[in-house]
N, C-alpha and C positions, 0 to 999 in steps of 0.2 A: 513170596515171603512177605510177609506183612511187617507192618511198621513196628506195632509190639514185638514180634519175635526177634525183631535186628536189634530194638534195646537189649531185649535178654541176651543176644548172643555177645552184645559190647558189652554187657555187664560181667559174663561169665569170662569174656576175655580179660576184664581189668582183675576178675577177683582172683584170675587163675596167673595172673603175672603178680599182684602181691603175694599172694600166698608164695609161691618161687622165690619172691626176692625175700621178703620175710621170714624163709626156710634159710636163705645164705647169709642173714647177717644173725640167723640165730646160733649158726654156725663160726660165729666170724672170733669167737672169743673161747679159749681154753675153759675157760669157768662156765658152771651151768648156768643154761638159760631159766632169769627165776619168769619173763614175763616179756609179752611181745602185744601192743596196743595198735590197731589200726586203727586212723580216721579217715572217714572218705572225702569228698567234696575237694580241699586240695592236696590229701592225699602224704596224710602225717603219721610219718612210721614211729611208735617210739620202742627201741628197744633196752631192757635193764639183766642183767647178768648177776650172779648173785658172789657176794666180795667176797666169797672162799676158792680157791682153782678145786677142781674134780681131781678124785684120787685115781692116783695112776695117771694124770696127764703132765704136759710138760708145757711151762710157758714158752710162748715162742717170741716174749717181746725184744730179744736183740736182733732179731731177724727183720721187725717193719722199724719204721721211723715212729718217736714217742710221740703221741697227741695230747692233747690235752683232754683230759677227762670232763663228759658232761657232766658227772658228777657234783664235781667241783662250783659249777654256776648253778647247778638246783632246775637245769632245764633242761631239756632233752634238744637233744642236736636238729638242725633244719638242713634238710635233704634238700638243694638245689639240682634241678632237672633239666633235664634236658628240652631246647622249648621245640625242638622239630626233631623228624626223622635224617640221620645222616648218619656222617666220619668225624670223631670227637675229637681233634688235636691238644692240648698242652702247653703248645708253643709255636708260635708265631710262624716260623719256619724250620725246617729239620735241624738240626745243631745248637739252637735259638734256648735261653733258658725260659723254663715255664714260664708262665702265667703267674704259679701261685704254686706253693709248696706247705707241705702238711707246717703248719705250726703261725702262717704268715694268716696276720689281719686281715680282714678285706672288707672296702666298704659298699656304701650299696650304688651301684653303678657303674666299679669297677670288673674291666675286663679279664675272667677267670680260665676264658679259652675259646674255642674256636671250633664251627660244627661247617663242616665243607657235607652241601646238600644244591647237586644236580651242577657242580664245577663253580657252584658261588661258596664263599666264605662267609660266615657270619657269627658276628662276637655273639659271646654267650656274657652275658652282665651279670653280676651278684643282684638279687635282688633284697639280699637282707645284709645288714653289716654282721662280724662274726669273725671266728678262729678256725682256720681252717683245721678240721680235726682227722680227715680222712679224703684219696682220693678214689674213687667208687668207681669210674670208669677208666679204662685203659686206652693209654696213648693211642693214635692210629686203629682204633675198633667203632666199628661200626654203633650206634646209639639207636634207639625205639627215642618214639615221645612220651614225655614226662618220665626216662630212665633218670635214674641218680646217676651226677656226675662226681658231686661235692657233697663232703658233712660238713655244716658249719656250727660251730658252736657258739650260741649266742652271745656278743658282746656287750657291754654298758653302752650307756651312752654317752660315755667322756673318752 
């Protein structure tokens, strides 16, 4: 196998894991999807939903926790990832409350959770300040590199 072809094959593997996750969060909202933006390099998802629900469906917002709308700041949410392969925890220890919960500020440095990879622990740090608007991965599952774990929605600077 030559050196070209192994980029094509990493390339086809990144394009074939956004497309997936870009298929799930087109999904992720009752209301039609008007529009779904990829950018690559570090890998910025932006998705917009369009402000009518689809006939015949049903909102399901008492069922999650309310976020705050990207909308509302005029920017599109930043996808904090995951920085290795491992086990994503929430919280500190079993019983232990998170990290961070849909709706809490976070600034940049602050520790948002925890990836156990090969029986070490290692904090996962915010690297942008922001409103937590969504948690993307699931307690106790397993993570890929640069999975989303967090949406954050970008905060001011005060």
């Amino acid at each position: 196998m030559t050196a070209e072809s192994t980029r094509v094959d990493e390339r086809e593997q990144v394009l074939d894991w956004v497309v997936r996750h870009a298929t799930q969060l087109g999904h992720a909202s009752p209301a039609p999807l008007r529009r779904i933006t990829v950018s690559t390099a570090t890998l910025a998802i932006d998705v917009e939903w369009s402000a009518t629900q689809a006939p015949g469906t049903q909102s399901h917002a008492s069922e999650t926790q309310p976020a705050p709308a990207a909308e509302s700041t005029g920017t599109a949410p930043i996808l904090l990832t995951a920085p290795m392969v491992g086990t994503f925890y929430r919280a500190q220890e079993p019983g232990a409350p998170p990290f961070v919960e849909v709706g809490d500020l976070v600034e940049v440095g602050q520790q948002v959770g925890i990836i156990e990879a090969m029986k070490l622990m290692n904090a996962v740090q915010a690297e942008h300040r922001g409103r937590v608007s969504e948690i993307v991965a699931t307690d106790g599952a397993p993570v890929q590199y640069e999975e989303p774990l967090l949406a954050l929605v970008p905060a001011d600077g005060h």
